[in-house]
C-alpha positions in Angstrom: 45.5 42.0 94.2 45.1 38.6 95.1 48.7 38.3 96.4 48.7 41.6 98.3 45.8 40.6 100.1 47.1 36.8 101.3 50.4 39.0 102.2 48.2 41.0 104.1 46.6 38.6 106.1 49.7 36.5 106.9 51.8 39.9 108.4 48.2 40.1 110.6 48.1 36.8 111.8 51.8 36.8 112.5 51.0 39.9 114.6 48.2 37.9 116.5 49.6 35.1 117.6 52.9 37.4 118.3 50.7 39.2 120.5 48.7 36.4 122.0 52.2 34.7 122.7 53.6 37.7 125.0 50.0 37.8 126.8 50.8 34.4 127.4 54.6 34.4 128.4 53.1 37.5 131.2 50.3 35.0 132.5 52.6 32.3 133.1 55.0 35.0 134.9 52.5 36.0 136.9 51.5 32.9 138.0 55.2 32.0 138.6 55.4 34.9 141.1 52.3 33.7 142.9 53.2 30.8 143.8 56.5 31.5 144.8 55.1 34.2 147.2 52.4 31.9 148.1 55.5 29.2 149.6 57.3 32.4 151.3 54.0 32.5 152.9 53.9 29.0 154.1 57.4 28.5 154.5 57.6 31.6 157.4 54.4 30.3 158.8 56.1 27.0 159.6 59.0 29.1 161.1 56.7 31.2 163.0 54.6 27.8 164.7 58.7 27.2 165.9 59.6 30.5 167.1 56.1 31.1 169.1 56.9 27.3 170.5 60.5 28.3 171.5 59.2 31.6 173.0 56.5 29.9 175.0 58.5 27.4 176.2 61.4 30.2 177.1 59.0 32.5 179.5 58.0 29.3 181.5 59.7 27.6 184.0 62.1 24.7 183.9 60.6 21.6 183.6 58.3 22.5 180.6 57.6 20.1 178.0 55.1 20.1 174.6 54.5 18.2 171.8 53.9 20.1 168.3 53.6 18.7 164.7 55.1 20.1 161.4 53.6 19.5 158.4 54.9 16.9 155.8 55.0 19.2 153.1 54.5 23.4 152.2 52.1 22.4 149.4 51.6 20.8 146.1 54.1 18.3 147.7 56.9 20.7 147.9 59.2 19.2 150.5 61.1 20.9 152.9 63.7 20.6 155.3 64.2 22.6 159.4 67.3 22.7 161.1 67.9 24.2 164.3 71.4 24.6 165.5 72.3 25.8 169.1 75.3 27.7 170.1 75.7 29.9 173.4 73.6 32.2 173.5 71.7 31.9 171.1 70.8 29.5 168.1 69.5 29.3 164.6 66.6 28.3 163.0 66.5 26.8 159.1 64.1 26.3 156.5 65.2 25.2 153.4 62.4 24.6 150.2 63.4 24.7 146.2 66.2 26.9 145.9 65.4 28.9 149.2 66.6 29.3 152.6 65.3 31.2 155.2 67.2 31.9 158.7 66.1 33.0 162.0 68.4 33.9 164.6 67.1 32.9 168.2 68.3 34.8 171.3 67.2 31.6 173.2 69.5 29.6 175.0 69.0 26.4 172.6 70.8 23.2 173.5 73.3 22.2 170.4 71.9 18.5 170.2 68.8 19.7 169.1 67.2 18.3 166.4 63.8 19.0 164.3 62.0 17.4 161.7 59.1 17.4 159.9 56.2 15.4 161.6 55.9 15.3 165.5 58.5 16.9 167.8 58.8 17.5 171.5 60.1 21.1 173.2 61.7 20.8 176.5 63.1 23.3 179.1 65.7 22.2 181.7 68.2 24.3 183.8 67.2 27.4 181.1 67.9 25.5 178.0 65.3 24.9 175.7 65.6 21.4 173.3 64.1 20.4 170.9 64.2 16.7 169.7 62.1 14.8 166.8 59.9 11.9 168.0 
């Protein structure tokens, strides 16, 4: 009786902590997902801050000039890195974070030396072409 009854209890606890380990594994999953949404998030609002800069500085006249700053990191000190290449016609814009990349293709005239970094950068428009240089 005796030995039935510790067989008993360790086929239950084995079924607990089998348990409790799955409800754990879908918590940390969960959590996983989250915060890789949650840098998707910040990642396209960094893009966005560069597009609606590009766009403003497209619909005004030549001459136009802005400073803007990009922040260090997306968060929990997860670094990333833009790129903006120019070609005629057109241009693209890339953000690159863990094991991500994300690109945007401009329909703005963007000048091919252009280069953006994290921190403080300057948008300029001359003769229709918009650049972009960090400071």
């Amino acid at each position: 009786m005796k030995g039935q009854t510790s067989t008993e209890f360790v086929i239950l606890t084995t079924f607990m902590l089998l348990v409790f380990l799955v409800f754990l594994i879908l918590i940390q999953t969960k959590m996983s997902e989250g915060i890789v949404e949650k840098n998707n998030i910040l990642a396209q609002s960094i893009l966005d801050k560069v597009i609606y800069e590009i766009r403003l500085a497209e619909a005004v006249s030549d001459g136009y000039e802005k400073q803007f700053i990009l922040p260090s990191f997306l968060e929990n000190g997860i670094a990333y890195n833009l790129i903006i290449i120019g070609y005629p016609g057109g241009g693209e814009l890339v953000i690159r974070y863990e094991n991500t990349e994300k690109v945007y293709f401009l329909d703005t005239q963007i000048n091919s030396s252009s280069n953006i970094g994290i921190g403080r950068n300057i948008i300029k428009k001359n003769n229709g072409i918009v650049e972009i240089q960090k400071i």
